[in-house]
KELUM-214947 format. One record per residue (C-alpha): residue number from 1; x, y, z. Coordinates in steps of 0.001 Angstrom, whole numbers, padded with zeros to 6 digits. Example, Ala and Ser with C-alpha at 12.3 -4.5 7.8 and 13.67 -1.06 7.14 Angstrom:
2
PT,1,012300,-004500,007800
PT,2,013670,-001060,007140
END
This chain:
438
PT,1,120368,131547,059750
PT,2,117350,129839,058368
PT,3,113755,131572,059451
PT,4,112937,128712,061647
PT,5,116391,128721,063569
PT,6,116106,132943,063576
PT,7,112357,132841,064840
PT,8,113419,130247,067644
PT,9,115939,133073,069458
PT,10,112950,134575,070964
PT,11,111556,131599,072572
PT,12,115234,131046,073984
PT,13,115684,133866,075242
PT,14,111929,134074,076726
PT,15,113250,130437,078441
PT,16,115628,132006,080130
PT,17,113898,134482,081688
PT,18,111909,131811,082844
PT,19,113918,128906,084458
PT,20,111266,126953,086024
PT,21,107416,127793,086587
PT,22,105459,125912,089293
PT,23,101957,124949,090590
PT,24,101682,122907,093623
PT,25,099179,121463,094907
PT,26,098142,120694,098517
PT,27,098113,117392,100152
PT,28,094712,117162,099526
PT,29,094468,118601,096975
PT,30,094536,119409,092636
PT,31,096105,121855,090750
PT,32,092993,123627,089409
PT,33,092213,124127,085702
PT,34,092543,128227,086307
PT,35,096110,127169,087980
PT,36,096827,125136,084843
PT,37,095813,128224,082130
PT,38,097973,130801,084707
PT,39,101155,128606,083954
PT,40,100447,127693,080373
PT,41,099995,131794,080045
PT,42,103003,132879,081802
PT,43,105244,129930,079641
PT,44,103665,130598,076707
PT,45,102701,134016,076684
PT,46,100777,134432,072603
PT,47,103126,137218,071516
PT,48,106091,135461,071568
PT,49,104686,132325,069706
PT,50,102893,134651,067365
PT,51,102896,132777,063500
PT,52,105357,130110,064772
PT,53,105312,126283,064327
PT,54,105199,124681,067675
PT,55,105018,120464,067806
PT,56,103753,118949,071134
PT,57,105170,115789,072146
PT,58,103311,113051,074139
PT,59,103033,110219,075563
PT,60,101276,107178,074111
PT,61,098972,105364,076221
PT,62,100662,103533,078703
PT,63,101284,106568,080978
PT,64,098416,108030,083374
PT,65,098557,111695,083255
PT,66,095488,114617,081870
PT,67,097167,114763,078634
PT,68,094094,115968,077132
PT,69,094041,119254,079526
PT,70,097625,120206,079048
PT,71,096730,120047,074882
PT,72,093417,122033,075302
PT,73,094872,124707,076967
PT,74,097658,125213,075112
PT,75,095388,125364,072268
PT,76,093312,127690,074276
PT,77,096566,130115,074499
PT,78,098639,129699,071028
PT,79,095708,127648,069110
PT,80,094778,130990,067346
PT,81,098614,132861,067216
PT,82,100244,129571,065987
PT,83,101499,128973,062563
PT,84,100878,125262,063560
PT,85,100174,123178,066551
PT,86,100817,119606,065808
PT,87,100945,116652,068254
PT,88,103638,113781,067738
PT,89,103095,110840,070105
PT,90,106706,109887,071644
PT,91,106125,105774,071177
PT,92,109712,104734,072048
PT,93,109419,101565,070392
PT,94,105628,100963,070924
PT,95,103076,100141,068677
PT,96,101736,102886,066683
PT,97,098673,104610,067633
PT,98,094888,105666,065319
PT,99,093405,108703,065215
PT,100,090756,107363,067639
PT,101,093591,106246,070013
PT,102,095157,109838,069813
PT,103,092186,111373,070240
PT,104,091118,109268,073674
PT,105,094252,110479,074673
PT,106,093831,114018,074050
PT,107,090025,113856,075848
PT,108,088935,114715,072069
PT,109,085212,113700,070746
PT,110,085355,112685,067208
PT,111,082890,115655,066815
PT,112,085512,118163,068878
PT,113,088297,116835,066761
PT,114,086705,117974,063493
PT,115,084901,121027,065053
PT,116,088143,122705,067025
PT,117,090958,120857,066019
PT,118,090666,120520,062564
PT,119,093859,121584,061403
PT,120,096337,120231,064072
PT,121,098413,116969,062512
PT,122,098788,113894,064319
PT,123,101974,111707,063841
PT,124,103396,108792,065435
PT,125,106777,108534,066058
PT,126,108925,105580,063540
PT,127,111462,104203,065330
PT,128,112562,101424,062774
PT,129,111880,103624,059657
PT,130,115428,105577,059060
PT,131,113704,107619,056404
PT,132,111728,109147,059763
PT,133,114569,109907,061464
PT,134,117655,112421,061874
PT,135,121371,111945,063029
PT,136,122382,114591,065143
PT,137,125815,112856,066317
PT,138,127517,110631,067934
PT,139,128761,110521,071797
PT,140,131866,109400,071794
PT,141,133789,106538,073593
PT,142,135516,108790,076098
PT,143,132294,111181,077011
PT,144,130438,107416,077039
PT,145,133548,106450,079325
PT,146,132283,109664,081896
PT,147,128867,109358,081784
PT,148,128631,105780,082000
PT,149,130809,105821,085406
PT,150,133242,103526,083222
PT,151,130759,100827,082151
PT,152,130792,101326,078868
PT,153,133529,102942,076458
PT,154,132082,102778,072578
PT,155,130762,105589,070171
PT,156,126947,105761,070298
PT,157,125170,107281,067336
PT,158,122019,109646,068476
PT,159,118911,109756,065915
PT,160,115824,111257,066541
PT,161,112538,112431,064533
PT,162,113206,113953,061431
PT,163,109901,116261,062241
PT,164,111420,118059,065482
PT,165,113488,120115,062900
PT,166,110383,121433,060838
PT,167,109057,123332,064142
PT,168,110232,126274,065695
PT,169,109940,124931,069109
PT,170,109037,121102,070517
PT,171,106854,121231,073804
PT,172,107497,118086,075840
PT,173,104644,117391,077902
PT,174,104680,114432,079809
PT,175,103962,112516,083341
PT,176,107117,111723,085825
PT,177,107290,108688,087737
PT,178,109830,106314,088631
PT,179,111032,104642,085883
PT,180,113643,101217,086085
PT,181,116037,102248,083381
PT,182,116561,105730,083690
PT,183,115478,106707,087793
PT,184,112816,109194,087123
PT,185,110846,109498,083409
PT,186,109901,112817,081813
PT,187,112072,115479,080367
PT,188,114388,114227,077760
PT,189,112834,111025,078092
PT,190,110577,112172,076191
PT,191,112845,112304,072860
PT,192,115381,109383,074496
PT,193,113360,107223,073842
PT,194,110512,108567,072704
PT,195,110799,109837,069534
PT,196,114635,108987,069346
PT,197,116419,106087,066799
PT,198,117166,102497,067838
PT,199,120834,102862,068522
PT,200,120747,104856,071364
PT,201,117788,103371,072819
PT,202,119463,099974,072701
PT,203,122444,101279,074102
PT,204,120898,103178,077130
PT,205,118976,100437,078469
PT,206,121258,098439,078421
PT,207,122891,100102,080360
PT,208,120265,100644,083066
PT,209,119999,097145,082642
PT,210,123512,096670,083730
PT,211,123269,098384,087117
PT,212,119741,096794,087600
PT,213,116283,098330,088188
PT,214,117004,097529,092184
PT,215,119784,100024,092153
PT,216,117871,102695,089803
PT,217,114767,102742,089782
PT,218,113355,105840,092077
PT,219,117166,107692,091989
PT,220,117574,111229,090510
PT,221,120807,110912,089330
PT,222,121694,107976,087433
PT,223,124553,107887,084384
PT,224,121400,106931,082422
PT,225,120063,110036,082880
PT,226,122974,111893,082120
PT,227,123241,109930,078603
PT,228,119488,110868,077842
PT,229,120350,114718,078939
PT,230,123105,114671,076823
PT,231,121527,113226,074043
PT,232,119191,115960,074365
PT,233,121708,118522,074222
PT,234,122410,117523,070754
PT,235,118805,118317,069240
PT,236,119550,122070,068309
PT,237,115532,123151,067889
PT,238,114457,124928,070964
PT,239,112608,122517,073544
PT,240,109972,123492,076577
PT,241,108733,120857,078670
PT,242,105924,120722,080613
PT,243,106205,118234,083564
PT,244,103327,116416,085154
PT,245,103469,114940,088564
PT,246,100284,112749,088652
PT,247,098090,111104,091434
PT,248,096262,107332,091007
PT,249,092950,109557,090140
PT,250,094893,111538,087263
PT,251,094708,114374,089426
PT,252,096937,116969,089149
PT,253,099708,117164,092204
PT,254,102141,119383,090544
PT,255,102859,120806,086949
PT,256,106082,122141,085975
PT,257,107120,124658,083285
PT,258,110672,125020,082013
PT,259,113927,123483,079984
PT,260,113205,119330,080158
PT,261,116033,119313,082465
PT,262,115172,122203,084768
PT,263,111034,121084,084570
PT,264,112315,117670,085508
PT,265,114130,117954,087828
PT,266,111940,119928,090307
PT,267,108740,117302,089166
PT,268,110658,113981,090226
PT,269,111305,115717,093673
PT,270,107857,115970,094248
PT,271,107169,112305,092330
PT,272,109931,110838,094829
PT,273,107487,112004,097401
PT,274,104301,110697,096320
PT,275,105240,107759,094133
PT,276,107105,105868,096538
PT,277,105456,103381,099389
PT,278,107045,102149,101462
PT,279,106909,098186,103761
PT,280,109111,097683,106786
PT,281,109882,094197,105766
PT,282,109364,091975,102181
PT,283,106454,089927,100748
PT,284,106716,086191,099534
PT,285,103660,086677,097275
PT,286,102442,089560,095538
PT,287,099676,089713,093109
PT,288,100587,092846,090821
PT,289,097307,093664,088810
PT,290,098228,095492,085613
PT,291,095678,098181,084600
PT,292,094596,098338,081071
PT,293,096605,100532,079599
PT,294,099404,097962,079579
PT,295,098522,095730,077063
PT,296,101262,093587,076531
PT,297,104122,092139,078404
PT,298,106738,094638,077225
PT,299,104662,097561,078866
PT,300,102998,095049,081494
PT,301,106193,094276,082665
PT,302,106320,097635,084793
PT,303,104074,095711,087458
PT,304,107273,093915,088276
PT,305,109679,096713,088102
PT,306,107946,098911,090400
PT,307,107956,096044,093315
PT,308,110565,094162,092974
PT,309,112400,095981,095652
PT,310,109670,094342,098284
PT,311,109742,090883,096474
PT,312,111384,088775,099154
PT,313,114433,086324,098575
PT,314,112870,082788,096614
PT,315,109500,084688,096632
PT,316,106754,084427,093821
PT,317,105613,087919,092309
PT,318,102366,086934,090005
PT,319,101607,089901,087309
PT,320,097947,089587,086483
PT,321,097156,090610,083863
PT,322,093518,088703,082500
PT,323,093157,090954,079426
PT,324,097195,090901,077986
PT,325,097368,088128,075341
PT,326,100910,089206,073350
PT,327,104434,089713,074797
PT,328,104875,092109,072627
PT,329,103684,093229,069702
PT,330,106944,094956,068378
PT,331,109714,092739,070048
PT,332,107806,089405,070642
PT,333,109927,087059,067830
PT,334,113165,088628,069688
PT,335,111883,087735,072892
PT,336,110832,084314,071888
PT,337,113960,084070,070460
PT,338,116208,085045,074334
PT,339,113565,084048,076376
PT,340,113674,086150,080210
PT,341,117173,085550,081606
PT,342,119181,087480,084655
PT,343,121601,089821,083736
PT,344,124528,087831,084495
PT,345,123130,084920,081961
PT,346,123494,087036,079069
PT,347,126659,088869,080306
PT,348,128294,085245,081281
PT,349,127455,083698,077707
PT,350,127868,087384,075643
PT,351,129256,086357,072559
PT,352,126181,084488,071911
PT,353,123663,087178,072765
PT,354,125766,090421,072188
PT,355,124015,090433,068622
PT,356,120267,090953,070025
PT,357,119054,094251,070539
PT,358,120175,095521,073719
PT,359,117099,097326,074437
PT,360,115373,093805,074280
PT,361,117622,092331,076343
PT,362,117272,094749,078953
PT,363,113249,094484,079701
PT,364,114320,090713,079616
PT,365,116418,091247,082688
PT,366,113677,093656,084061
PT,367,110883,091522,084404
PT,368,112687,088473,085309
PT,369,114589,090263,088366
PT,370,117594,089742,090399
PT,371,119281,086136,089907
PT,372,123317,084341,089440
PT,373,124291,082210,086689
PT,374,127167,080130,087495
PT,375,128439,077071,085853
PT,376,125290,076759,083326
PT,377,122882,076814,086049
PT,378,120055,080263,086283
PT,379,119169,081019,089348
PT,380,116732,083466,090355
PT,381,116404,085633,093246
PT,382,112482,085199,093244
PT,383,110003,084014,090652
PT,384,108044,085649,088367
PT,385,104724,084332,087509
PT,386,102128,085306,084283
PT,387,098726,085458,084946
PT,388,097476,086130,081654
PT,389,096005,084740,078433
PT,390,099587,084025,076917
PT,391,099425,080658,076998
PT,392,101066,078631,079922
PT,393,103182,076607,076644
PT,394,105012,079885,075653
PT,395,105058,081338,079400
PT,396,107495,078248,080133
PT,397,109485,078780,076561
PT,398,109793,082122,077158
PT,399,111106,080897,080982
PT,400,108389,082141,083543
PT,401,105831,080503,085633
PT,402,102265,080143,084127
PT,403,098901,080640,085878
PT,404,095272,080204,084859
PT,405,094237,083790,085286
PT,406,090596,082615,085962
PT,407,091551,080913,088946
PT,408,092581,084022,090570
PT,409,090837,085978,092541
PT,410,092647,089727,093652
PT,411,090200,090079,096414
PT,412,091325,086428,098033
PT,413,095186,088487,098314
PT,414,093946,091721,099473
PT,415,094160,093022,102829
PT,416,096915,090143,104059
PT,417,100096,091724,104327
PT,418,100747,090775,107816
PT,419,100822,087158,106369
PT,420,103661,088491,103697
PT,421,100900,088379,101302
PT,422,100500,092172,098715
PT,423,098118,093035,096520
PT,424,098533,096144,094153
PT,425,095070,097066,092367
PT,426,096841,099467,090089
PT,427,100224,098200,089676
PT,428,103249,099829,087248
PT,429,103540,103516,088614
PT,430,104158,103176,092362
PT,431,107254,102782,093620
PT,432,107369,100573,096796
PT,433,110504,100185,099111
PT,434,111461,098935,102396
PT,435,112578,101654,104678
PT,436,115947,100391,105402
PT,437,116634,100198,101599
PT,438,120568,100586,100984
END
């Protein structure tokens, strides 16, 4: 055994004796800083992490959760024990992030940063760069076969971040929420996609893709998840997750300590609790008002996935979005290039899009919805509108509706939902339903 894979017996063995460890939160109420440091303790206790490297992996951005708090404390209990404490943003295929983004992210002061935190090493994870990344093996066609439910039957190579394997332990510490591809986010997510290699992201969102956001978006168990689970079987460094289950205010309603898989799965019970709203019957207009964090299309395009199970039949869902000017900034010339199709138009004509990246293809079919294509003719189930400052020339090229966001006003939509009229403030992390939802 090497030292690293010799020192990381302990911490497996002190997961076990730990399967999950909880902190709930009233209705009306937080989990309290001193609730947060009494978890983080009993996970972590110092003597067990004593002179080992630990890496933290987080989420970029585009997810609301008290990063920041969860990376102080730790700090807090292992900061001084700790061989290292590093911090490796899981981007998926976003845009990388600066120190000054990182640091927003961690509730760090440029001041703090240099003053406390001096010696902990930022990285951001490289997707496309295969010098940044490890092959840990492939899942072949007939475990593909299983987990896919028989979709799918071909060998699908798993990559992920070199830097996982220069730690003695990776602590995932992330937000759960509904999520369109895989049910729930959080847990393995984390590495599938987040700091994971393009293969098997392509491969597993296409495959959500396949069964549709309607049918998996807010489920548990989905055979996405069990391809991201078992794709995080395969990374042989010892992994702790911390799982967040977060209110609009950032608030605290739950925090979960454990494997990814055991942490997970207790957080999106609670998240399928308080993430979901739900309608008794559908809207014909919704005005879905992306928050900042989203800027771009490709992450913007969650103000769609979350309520397109209320959209009604031929309705119009406008994402407004007054401060997103780019698609995407990673994908955009493969967008441009498919433009936003139902699923059935790219499975119908495959041999002419089969050579795209899946992965692309999939938030295609996301943000454009439900729809048929039969005998050269698109039809969709509702519309999808952009209310941004992409202009209205590439909205219709890339094949949605255009609108001047400066004609809009959210407050002229609000409060009218006995008309079939809904406006979301803060769209992209609630889930809403109707009640009789098969």
């Amino acid at each position: 055994m090497t030292k690293i894979q010799t020192e990381s017996v302990t911490i497996k063995m002190l997961m076990k004796s730990h399967p999950v460890i909880t902190q709930e939160a009233g209705e009306d109420r937080a989990v309290s800083l001193d609730q947060v440091r009494s978890l983080i303790a009993d996970f972590c206790p110092a003597a067990e992490f004593r002179d080992k490297r630990l890496l933290l992996i987080i989420p970029d951005g585009t997810r609301t959760a008290p990063i920041g708090l969860i990376f102080q404390v730790l700090q807090e209990q292992l900061g001084a024990v700790t061989r290292a404490l590093d911090v490796l943003v899981a981007l998926g295929t976003h845009q990388p992030m600066s120190e000054a983004a990182i640091c927003r992210r961690l509730d760090l002061t440029p001041e703090t940063r240099r003053s406390c935190y001096g010696r902990v090493r930022f990285f951001n994870h490289a997707w496309n760069d295969p010098g940044a990344l490890r092959r840990v093996g492939v899942i072949s066609a007939d475990e593909i076969r299983e987990l896919s439910g028989g979709l799918f039957s071909l060998e699908v190579p798993v990559d992920v971040n070199r830097l996982v394997f220069d730690y003695d332990a990776v602590m995932i510490a992330g937000p759960v929420f509904p999520h369109e591809v895989v049910g729930f986010s959080g847990g393995n997510k984390y590495l599938f996609p987040g700091v994971a290699g393009p293969d098997i992201v392509n491969f597993f969102h296409w495959l959500g893709a396949i069964i549709t956001n309607h049918r998996i978006i807010g489920c548990q168990d989905t055979p996405v998840r069990r391809v991201v689970d078992r794709a995080g079987s395969m990374v042989s460094v010892s992994k702790l997750c911390i799982c967040m289950v977060v209110r609009p205010d950032c608030s605290l309603a739950g925090l979960y300590a454990g494997s990814p898989e055991a942490a997970w799965a207790a957080a999106s019970r609670l998240s399928s609790q308080i993430h979901v709203t739900y309608h008794d019957r559908p809207f014909h207009t919704i005005l879905s008002c992306a928050p900042k964090m989203y800027d771009e299309l490709w992450t913007g395009g969650k103000c769609m996935y979350k309520l397109e199970p209320v959209l009604a039949d031929r309705g119009e869902l406008i994402i407004y979005a007054p401060h997103i000017s780019e698609v995407s900034f990673s994908h955009g010339r493969l967008i441009e290039a498919v433009g936003y199709h139902c699923r059935d138009f790219f499975l119908k004509q495959w041999d002419q899009y089969r050579h795209h990246p899946w992965g692309v293809l999939a938030h295609c079919t996301h943000v454009y919805g439900q729809g048929t294509y039969d005998h050269g003719i698109e039809t969709p189930r509702a519309r999808v509108t952009l209310a941004t400052r992409i202009p209205e020339i590439q909205c219709r090229r890339i094949n949605l509706g255009y609108r001047d966001p400066d004609s809009i006003r959210p407050e002229d939509y609000a409060g009218r939902e006995q008309e079939g009229i809904l406006c979301v403030p803060h769209a992209g992390e609630i889930l809403f339903r109707l009640r009789d939802r098969s």
